[in-house]
N, C-alpha and C positions, 0 to 999 in steps of 0.2 A: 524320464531319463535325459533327454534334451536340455532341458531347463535345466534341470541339476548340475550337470556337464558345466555351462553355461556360470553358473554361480560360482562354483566350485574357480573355475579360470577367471573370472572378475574379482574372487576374494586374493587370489595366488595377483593378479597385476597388479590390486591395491595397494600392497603388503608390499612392495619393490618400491623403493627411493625412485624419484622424477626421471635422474637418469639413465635407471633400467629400463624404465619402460617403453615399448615399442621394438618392432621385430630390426629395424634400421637403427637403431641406438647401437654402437658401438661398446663392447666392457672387455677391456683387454687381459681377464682373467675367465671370462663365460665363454665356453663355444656355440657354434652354431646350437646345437641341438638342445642344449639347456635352455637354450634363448627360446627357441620353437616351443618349448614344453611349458614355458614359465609365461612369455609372452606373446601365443597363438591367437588371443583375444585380440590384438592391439592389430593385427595385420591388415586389416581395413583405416588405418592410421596412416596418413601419407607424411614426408619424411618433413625436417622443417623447411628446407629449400622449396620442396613442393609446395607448399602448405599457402603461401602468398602470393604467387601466381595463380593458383584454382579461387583463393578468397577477391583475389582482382577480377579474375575473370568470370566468377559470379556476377559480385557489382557490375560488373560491363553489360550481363547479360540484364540483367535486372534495371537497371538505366535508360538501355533500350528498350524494355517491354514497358516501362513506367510511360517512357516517350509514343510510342505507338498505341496505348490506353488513349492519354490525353488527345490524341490526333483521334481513334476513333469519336471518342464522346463528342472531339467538336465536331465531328459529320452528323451525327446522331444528332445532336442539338441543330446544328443548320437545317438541316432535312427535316424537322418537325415544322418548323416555321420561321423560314428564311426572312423573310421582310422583317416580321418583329425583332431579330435578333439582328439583323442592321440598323435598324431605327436605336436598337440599344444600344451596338456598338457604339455608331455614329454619337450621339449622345457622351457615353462613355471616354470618348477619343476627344471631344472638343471640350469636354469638361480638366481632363488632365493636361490640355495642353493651354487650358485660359491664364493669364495674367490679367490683372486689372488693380490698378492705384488706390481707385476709386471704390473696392471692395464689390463693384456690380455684380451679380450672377452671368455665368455664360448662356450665350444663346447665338443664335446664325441670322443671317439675315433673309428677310423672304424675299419672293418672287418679284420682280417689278422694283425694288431698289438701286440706285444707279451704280454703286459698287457689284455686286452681282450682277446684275446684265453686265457693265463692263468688263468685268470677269469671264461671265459667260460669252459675249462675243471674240472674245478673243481667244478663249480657251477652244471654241469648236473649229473654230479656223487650225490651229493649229495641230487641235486633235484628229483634225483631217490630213493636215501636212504631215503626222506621222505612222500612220495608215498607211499612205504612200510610201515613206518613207521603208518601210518594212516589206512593201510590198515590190519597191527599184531593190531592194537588198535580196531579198527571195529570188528575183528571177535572176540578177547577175551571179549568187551561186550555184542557181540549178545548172545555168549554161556552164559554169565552170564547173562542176562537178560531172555533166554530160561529156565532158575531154579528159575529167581526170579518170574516169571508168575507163578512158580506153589506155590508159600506162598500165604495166604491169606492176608499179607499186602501187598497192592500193590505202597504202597510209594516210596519203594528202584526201585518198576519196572518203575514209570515212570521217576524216574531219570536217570535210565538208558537209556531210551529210548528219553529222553533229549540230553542226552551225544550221543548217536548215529547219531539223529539229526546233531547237530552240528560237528560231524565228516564226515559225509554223506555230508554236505556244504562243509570241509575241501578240501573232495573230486576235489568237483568240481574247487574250487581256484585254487588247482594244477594243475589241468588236462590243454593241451594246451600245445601249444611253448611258452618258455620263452626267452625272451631280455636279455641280460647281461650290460648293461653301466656304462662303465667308463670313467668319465669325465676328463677334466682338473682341477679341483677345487685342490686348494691347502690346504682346509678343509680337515682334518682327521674323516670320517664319511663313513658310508654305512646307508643305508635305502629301507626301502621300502614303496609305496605309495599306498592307497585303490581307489585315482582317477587315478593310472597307474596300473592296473592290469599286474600282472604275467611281470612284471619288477624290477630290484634291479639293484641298483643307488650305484655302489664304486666310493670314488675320489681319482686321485689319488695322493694326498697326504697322506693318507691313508697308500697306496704299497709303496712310497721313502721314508717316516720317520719314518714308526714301521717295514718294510723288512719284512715280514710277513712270515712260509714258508707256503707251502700247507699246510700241517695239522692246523695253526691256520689260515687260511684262510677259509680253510674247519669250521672249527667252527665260522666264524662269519658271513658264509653265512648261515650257518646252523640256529645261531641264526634271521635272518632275515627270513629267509623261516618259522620258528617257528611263527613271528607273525604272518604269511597267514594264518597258522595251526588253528591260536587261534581267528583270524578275531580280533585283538587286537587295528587293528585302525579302525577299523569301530564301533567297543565297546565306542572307546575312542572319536568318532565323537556323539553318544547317549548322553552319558554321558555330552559332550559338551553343546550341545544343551539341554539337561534337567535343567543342573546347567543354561544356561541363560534363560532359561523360566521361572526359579524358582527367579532369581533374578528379572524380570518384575515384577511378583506379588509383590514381594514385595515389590518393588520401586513406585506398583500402590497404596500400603497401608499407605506408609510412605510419607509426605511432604519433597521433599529435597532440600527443600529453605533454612533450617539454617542449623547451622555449625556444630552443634552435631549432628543434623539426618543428614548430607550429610556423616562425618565421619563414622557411624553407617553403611549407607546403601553402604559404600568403605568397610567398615571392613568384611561387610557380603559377599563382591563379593569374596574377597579374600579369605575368611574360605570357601566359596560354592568351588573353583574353586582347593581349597587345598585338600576337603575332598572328591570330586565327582569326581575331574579329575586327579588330581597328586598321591594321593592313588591308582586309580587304574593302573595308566602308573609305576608306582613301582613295582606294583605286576605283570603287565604284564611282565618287564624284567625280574624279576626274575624267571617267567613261561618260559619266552623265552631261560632263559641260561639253566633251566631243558632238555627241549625239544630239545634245541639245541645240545648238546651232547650230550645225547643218537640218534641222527640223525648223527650225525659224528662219535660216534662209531657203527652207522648201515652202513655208511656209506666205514669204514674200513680203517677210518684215526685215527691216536692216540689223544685217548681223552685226555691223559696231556697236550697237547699243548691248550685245553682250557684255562687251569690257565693261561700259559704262557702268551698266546693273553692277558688277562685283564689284564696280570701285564704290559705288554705294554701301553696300553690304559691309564694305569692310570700312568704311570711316561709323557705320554704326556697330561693329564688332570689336572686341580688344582682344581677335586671335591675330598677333603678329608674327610669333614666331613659330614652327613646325616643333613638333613633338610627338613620339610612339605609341603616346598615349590618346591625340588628336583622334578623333571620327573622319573630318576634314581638313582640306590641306590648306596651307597659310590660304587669304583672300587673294594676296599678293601676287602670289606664284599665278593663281587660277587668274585674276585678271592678268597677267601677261601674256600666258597661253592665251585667251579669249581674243585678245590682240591681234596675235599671229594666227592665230586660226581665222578672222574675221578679216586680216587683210589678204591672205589665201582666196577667200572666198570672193571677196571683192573683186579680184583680177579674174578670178573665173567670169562675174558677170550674171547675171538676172537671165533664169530660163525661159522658157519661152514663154509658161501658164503667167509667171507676173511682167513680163513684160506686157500680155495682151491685159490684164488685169489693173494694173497703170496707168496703159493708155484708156480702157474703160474709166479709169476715176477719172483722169485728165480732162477728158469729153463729157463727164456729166459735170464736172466743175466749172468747166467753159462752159457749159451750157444752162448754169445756174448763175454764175457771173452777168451773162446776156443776159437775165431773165430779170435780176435784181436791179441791172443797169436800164430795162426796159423801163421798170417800174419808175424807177426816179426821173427819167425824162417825160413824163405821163403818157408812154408809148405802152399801148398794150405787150405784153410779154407774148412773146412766138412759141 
């Protein structure tokens, strides 16, 4: 009887021209009740206003389940066997980022090479200055958060207690041994990856074409340890992924069969990806060059060799001019800041760990001076 019923109302909606059908289609000759009788089938049918909002907001739901799939799997995958699937990463990450003239295969340098120990002396120094560094930023807002608890607004407290949060993560990014690699690439770049934890990736084209010395080397490792500081690619992985969730919807709203909506829904991936993602990788470098030297003058390397490094970088780069489409802001701009931030820092003056640090070199350099001068006078050395 059911089914029958069933048929019988499916044959009677079929038989009705496109725009009878559905209980919300308007026929300014039907009333209500014929409409009920003829199209009672169709009333699970939402109306066409509806109809693209519920099909957006599917997509949207479905975007994000596809998103949190792939985030499981890659726990599931790390949690079987973490090491090998860094080995692969690492691997995989210095292969995509090699250049070479010469057609070479990539490969890293090992242990005991003087580019990597230089690397690596410099890089632990500093990866201690930023330890520090995280850890003077912790207690100065605990204490200030310990006074904003007692105001009766507590807006400023939970922001601080925001900021603590995310330092408190800082923490742990740091924490652990770190890798140093320098590769063959004949790329002028350093970086750091959120799928290779607690590794930083110099090429070394890099060290043979800007001669770098320690102090701006120190700051452009510094600056790279800065985005661990600020979890700026893993920011920039959100942000990623929102702007293409947000382009679904909208691609589920819009028909992109003709030529002006296909235009419209390219013009909009491109404004989405300029204002959600390249906005904020701007503002992350420029975070990163704050952070970075005040880390190298924690550090107790000379902060002017900041400026200096970027004016490097950019007599080897042809980004001159600023644009919405940029990752990074002109050279130009960042060495001037670098400038002014580094004569800041200069009038502050050397704290006390490199002041005692200094006068430690100063005393074993006099005391190898005597020793070399001993030698040449045929005075035994003291």
């Amino acid at each position: 009887g059911v089914s029958m019923m069933l048929a019988k109302s499916w044959r009677l909606a079929v038989r009705l021209p496109s725009r009878h059908r559905g209980f919300f289609t308007a026929h300014p000759r039907r009333n209500w009740t014929e409409r009920a009788r003829t199209g009672w089938l169709t009333l699970w049918s939402p109306p066409v206003w509806l109809r693209r909002p519920v099909r957006a907001a599917r997509v949207a739901v479905l975007g994000v389940g596809i998103y949190e799939f792939g985030k499981a799997r890659g726990h599931i995958e790390a949690l079987q066997d973490p090491d090998e699937l860094l080995d692969g990463l690492v691997k995989s990450l210095v292969a995509s980022q090699h250049l070479s003239s010469s057609g070479a295969e990539s490969s890293v340098y090992s242990r005991g090479s003087p580019a990597l120990e230089r690397v690596r002396s410099v890089g632990v120094r500093v990866l201690e200055a930023s330890r520090s560094h995280v850890r003077m930023e912790l207690q100065k807002l605990e204490t200030e958060l310990t006074v904003a608890s007692r105001r009766p607004d507590m807006t400023h407290a939970r922001e601080l207690q925001v900021k603590i949060a995310e330092l408190k993560a800082a923490t742990k990014r740091l924490a652990g041994e770190w890798t140093w690699v320098v590769t063959n690439s004949e790329a002028v770049n350093a970086f750091v990856s959120p799928s290779c934890p607690r590794h930083l990736f110099i090429h070394q084209g890099l060290l043979s074409s800007l001669t770098p010395s320690d102090d701006e080397l120190a700051f452009l490792i510094s600056h790279e340890i800065a985005h661990v500081i600020h979890a700026h690619a893993e920011n920039t992985l959100d942000r990623a992924a929102a702007a293409a969730q947000l382009q679904l919807v909208v691609l589920s709203l819009i028909d992109p069969t003709g030529l002006l909506s296909l235009a419209a829904t390219w013009y909009f991936g491109v404004w989405v990806d300029a204002s959600f993602v390249k906005t904020h990788s701007r503002r992350a470098e420029t975070e990163a060059d704050e952070t970075g030297i005040q880390v190298m003058h924690l550090a107790c390397y000379d902060s002017r060799s900041a400026g200096s490094m970027m004016g490097k970088l950019r007599s080897a780069s042809d980004h001159t001019h600023s644009s919405w489409l940029d990752t990074h802001p002109p050279p130009l701009e960042r060495e001037q800041s670098l400038e002014r931030r580094a004569f800041a820092l200069t009038l502050q003056g050397a704290h006390e760990d490199c002041t005692s640090v200094r006068g430690l070199l100063r005393g074993l350099y006099s005391r190898a001076s005597r020793n070399r001068g001993g030698d040449a006078a045929g005075r035994p050395a003291q």
